[in-house]
N, C-alpha and C positions, 0 to 999 in steps of 0.2 A: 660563194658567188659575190661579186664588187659590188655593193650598191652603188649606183646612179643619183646625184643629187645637181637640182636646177639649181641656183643659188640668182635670184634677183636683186637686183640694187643699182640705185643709178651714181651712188660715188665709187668711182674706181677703185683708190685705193683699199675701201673694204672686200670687194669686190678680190681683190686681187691678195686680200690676207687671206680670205676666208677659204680661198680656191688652192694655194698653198697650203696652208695646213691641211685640208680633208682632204687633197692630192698625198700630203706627206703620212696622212692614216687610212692609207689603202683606199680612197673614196674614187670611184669618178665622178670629173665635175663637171658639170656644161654652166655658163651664165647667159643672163641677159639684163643692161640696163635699163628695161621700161614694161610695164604690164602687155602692152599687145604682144612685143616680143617673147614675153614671157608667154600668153597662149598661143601664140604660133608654134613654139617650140614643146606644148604640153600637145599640142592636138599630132604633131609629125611623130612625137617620141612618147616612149614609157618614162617613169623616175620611180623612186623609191621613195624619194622624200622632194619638198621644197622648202628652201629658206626664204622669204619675202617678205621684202621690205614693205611696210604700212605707204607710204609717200615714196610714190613713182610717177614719172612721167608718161602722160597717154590715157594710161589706165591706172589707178590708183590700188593698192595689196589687197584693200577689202573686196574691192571689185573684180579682180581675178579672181580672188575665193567663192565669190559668191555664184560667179560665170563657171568656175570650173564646178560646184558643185551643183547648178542645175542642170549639167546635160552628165553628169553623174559620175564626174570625176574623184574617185576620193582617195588619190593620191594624198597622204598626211604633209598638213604645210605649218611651218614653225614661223612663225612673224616675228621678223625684225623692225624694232620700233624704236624712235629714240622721244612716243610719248607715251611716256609711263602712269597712264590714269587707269582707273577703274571702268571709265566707261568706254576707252579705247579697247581693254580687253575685253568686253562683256561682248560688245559688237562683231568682235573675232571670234569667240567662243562661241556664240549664237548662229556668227555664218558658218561654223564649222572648224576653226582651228583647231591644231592640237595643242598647242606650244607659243607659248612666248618666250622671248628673249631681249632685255633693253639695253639698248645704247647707251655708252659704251659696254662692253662684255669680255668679257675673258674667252679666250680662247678655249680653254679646258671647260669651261662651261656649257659654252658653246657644244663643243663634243660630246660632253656627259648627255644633254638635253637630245642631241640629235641620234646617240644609242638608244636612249631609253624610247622614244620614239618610235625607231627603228622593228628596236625587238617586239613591242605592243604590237605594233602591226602587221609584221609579219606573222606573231604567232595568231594573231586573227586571220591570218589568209587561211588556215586550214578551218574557222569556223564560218566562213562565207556559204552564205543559204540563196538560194533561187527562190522568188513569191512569185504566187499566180493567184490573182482574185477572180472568182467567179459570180459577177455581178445577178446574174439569174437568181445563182444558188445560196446567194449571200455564204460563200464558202473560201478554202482556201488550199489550195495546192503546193507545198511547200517540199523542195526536192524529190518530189514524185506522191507524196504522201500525201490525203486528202484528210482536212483537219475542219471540221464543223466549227462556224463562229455564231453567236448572236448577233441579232443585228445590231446590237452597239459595238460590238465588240467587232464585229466587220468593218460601220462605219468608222471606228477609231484607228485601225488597221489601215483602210484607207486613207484619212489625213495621214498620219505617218509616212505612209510610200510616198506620199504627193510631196511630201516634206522631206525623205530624205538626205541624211547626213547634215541636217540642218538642225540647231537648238528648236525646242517648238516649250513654249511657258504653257504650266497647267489652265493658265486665261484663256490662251490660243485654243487651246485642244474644246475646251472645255466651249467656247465661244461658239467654234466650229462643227464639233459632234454633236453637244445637246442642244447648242442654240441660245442666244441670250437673255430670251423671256422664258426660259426652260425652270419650270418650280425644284430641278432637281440640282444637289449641292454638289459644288466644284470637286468636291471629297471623293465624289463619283468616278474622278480621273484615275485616281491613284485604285481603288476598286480593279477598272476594269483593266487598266494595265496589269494589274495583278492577274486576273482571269487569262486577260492574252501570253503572258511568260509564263503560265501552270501550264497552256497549248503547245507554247513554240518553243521556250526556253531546254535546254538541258539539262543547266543546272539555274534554278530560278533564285539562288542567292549569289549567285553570279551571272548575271545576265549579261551575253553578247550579243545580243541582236539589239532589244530596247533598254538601253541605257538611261541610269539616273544622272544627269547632270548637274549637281546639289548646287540648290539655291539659284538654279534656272529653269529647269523643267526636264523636258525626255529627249531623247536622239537616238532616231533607226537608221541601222547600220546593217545594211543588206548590199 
């Protein structure tokens, strides 16, 4: 089957390389030059992938990302950027990105990044899980299965869904679940995430639900 790719960017000419080429490697392409356009055309259509530029008109790349993943889009989006810092990436990792690529770029790069991409994500379509939290029962319903949690382990379950597809740092969590006058050590986090992937996980040294995002913190991916 063709994968579908949006390709955002408000200079044409890139615009018009980029669409060429993954035209010329089997791709379908749609574009758009400006973030609103760019959700207009995520909310009418499906994709497979996005290319989006960091600096657009209207709406800005991080800000699509971050709009398309609160109403829980996670369609995988590769950012095109032509500013190559570390704290421009950390921002995009954290809202969710998969992938960077900077300005200027090779063509073949470009392609290599947006297979590899590709394949990651698809083969995660056949590990996508259904959650059901049972606030009563402090419990969880996971593809029809009923899976007893503690209540830490509930409320940590909880921030996670509210969060995600989004980076969340062990501060965050640790802020949010125990609390910040909490006598108990941030060490805590990494524990109960451990307990919740010995529940959910399948294989718990490979985890595809909660993810370790090294040197950032976790990201749930349901």
């Amino acid at each position: 089957m063709t994968n579908k790719i949006l390709c955002v960017d408000d200079e044409p000419s890139i615009l018009e390389l980029i669409e060429y080429n993954l035209e010329s490697n089997n791709y379908q392409v749609d574009t758009a030059t400006d973030g609103q356009m760019a959700l207009d055309k995520l909310a009418d259509g499906k994709f497979d992938l996005i290319l989006l530029d960091q600096m657009l008109p209207r709406v800005d790349g991080l800000n699509v990302l971050k709009k398309l993943r609160s109403r829980g889009d996670m369609t995988p989006v590769i950012f095109l950027t032509a500013v190559d810092t570390e704290e421009n990436k950390i921002d995009g990792l954290v809202s969710g990105a998969d992938d960077y690529v900077t300005k200027p770029f090779s063509v073949k790069e470009l392609l290599a990044r947006i297979e590899v991409v590709l394949r990651r994500t698809n083969k995660d379509d056949s590990t996508k899980h259904e959650f059901k939290l049972n606030k009563a029962l402090k419990s969880l319903k996971m593809d029809g299965r009923d899976i007893s949690l503690t209540r830490k382990e509930y409320e940590l379950l909880e921030f996670l869904i509210q969060n995600k597809g989004i980076v969340v740092s062990r501060d965050q969590i640790f802020d949010n679940v125990w609390g910040i006058n909490s006598n108990s050590q941030i060490r805590m986090v990494d524990i109960q995430i451990s307990h919740l992937r010995d529940k959910i996980e399948k294989e718990t040294k490979d985890p595809q639900i909660i993810k370790t995002v090294h040197g950032f913190g976790y990201i749930l991916e349901v």
